[in-house]
N, C-alpha and C positions, 0 to 999 in steps of 0.2 A: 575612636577610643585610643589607638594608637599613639595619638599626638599628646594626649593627655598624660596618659601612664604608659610606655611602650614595654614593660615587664609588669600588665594589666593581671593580677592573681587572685582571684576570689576564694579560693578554698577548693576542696572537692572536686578537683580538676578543673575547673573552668579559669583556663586561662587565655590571655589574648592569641597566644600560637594556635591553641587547640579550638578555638572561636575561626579564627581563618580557614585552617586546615577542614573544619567543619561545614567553611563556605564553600571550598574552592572544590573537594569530595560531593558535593550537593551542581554543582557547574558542572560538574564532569559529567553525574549520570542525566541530566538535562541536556544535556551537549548532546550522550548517545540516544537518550529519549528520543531528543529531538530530530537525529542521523534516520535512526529505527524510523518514527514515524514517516519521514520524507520518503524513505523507500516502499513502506508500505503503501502511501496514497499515490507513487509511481506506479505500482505493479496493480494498484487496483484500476488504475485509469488505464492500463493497458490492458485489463480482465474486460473493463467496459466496453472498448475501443474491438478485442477477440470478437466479443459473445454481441456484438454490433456487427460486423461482417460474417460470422457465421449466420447471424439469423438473414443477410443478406443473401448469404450460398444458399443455402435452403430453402428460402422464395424462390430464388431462380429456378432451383434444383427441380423444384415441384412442380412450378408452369411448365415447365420443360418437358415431364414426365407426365405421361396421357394419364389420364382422370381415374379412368373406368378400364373397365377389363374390354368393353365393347370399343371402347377408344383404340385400348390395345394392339385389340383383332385388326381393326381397320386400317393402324398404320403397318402393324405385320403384313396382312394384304398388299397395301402400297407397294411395301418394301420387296415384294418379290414379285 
């Protein structure tokens, strides 16, 4: 439109400045949209990545840790 009319005035404010200005305010919050969402699907791939090696710890944690109370007794036993 620019190349056509480059002082483009339709009335009621729509003018070719205010058509730009309207693009380029529209680019910016897409821009941060788009910043935003990249950090958010960071921080959830590392939520994924946590709550993966915790459920890890706590497999371990549990085989590790005798069963039963009779388990208990028996490695106390051992133990002394």
């Amino acid at each position: 439109m620019g190349s056509i009319e480059p002082k483009l005035d339709l009335g009621n404010g729509q003018t070719l400045e205010m058509y730009w200005e309207a693009i380029n305010a529209m680019r910016a919050k897409q821009q941060e949209y788009n910043m935003l969402l990249s950090k958010v699907d960071n921080l959830y791939n590392e939520l994924l990545a946590d709550e993966r090696a915790l459920g890890e710890m706590s497999d371990h944690m549990l085989r590790a840790y005798p069963k039963t109370s009779a388990d208990r007794n028996v490695m106390t036993a051992l133990a002394n």
